[in-house]
C-alpha positions, 0 to 999 in steps of 0.5 A: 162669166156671162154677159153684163148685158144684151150687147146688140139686138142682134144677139139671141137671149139666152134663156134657160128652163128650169124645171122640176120635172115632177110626174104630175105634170103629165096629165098635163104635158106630154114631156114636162111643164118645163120642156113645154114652155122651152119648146114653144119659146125655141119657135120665136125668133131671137131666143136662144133656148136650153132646158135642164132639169133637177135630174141632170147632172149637178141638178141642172145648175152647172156654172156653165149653163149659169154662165149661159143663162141671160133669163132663168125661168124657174119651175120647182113645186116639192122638192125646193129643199134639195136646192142649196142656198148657195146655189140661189145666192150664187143666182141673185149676185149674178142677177144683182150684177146684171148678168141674167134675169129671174122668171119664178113661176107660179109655185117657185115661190118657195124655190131657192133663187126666189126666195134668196132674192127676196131676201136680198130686196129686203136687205137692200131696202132696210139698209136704205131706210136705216141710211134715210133715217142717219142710223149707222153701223146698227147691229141687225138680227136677222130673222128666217121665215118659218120655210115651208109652213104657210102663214096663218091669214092673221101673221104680220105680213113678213117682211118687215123690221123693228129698230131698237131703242139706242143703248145709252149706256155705251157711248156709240149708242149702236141700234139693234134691228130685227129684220124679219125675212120674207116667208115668201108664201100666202094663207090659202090656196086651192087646186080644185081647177076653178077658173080664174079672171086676169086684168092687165094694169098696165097695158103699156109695160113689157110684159103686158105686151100683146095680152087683152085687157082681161082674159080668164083661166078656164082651170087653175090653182087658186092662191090667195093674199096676202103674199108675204113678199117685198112690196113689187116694184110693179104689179102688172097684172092682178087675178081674182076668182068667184069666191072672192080671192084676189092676187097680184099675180105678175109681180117685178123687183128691181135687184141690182142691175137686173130684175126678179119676175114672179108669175103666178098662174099654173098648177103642175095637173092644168094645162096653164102653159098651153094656153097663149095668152099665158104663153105670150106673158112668158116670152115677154118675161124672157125679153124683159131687158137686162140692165135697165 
């Protein structure tokens, strides 16, 4: 199995790029998104870099390149469905364990492992909650996310979860829960490449690490909240456009002894992950440390 954790500082991260590799990425990257970012990382000191992709040999998920893998930086757009469950819980026990860390990217959204672990926070949290409030053995119902279908901009933002009143016909009074799983996703979007305007929040945090205060996109895709996720641990940075949207774009999630990282800027036809500021957030997202 991997590693529990970054034993030295001597050690490389071992870092793998998962990528789609959808043939609209080149009108933007000459040999794919995914190869692009693995590229300019294997140029910076302390990484070990691997990339695969959906069309390698067990869709470029084999245990032995999940056993590598301190950092998953996971691209995937259109084809999230032909990644099976299984494949995204086996990641989130390895993230809950401290063995590797997991980097969506902007439409991973939707993918497996991110939505899995988002899944998994909110199991997490409703259980806290039930523990705060003395409710024991309660039966939970849970309740998947319409996958695939954006929310309308007036749904109650998933996840969220409704207690029962206790049955008093039977003597162990057991609550009922329905738990509503996150949807995962946001009521707009546009890709006409209108450009984008980015602020730092925390300019102390290690993922804001050597990035301005404020930059802007020239071209991007344009999502708008609310995005149906568990509330972050932190928000780091948060984007906004002419029009008046706005979103939390870089986002992290405590899960186990590891962390779940969500950047938003990026569209498959926008050259996103040539610009350096953006490329700077992604190597810090790699070195975000295991078991904090």
């Amino acid at each position: 199995m991997g590693c529990a954790a970054r034993s030295t500082a001597d050690e490389p991260i071992r870092v793998l790029v998962w990528d789609e590799q959808q043939p609209a990425q080149k009108e933007a990257y000459e040999n794919f998104l995914g190869n692009a970012i693995a590229e300019h990382l294997k140029s910076k000191s302390g990484l070990q870099i691997r990339s695969s992709s959906i069309h390698d040999g067990e869709q470029g998920l084999s245990p032995a390149l999940l056993d590598f893998a301190q950092v998953i930086v996971w691209w995937g757009h259109i084809r999230h469905p032909e990644i099976k469950s299984e494949i995204g819980k086996d990641i989130v026990r390895r993230i809950q364990q401290g063995q590797c860390n997991l980097v969506a990217i902007h439409s991973a959204h939707w993918s497996t492992p991110f939505m899995e672990a988002m899944n998994e926070v909110t199991r997490g949290r409703l259980s806290a909650e039930l523990t705060k409030q003395g409710i024991e053995n309660a039966d939970i119902q849970e309740i998947p996310a319409d996958r695939f279908k954006a929310p309308s901009r007036d749904a109650r933002r998933t996840p969220y979860w409704e207690v029962q009143s206790a049955d008093s016909s039977g003597s162990s009074k057991k609550r009922t829960v329905k738990l509503f799983l996150p949807n995962c996703c946001f009521p707009a979007y546009r890709n006409d490449g209108k450009p984008s305007f980015l602020q730092v929040l925390k300019p102390d945090h290690p993922l804001a690490k050597n990035l301005p205060e404020k930059f802007s996109l020239s071209r991007t895709e344009m999502y708008d909240e609310p995005f149906h996720v568990p509330e972050p641990d932190e928000t780091i940075l948060h984007e906004r456009w002419d029009a008046g949207e706005e979103f939390r774009s870089v986002m992290l999630w405590k899960l186990g002894k590891g962390t779940v990282i969500y950047i938003r800027p990026g569209h498959e036809t926008f050259p996103i992950y040539k610009d350096p500021n953006m490329l700077q957030l992604i190597e810090n997202a790699v070195r975000y440390p295991l078991a904090r």
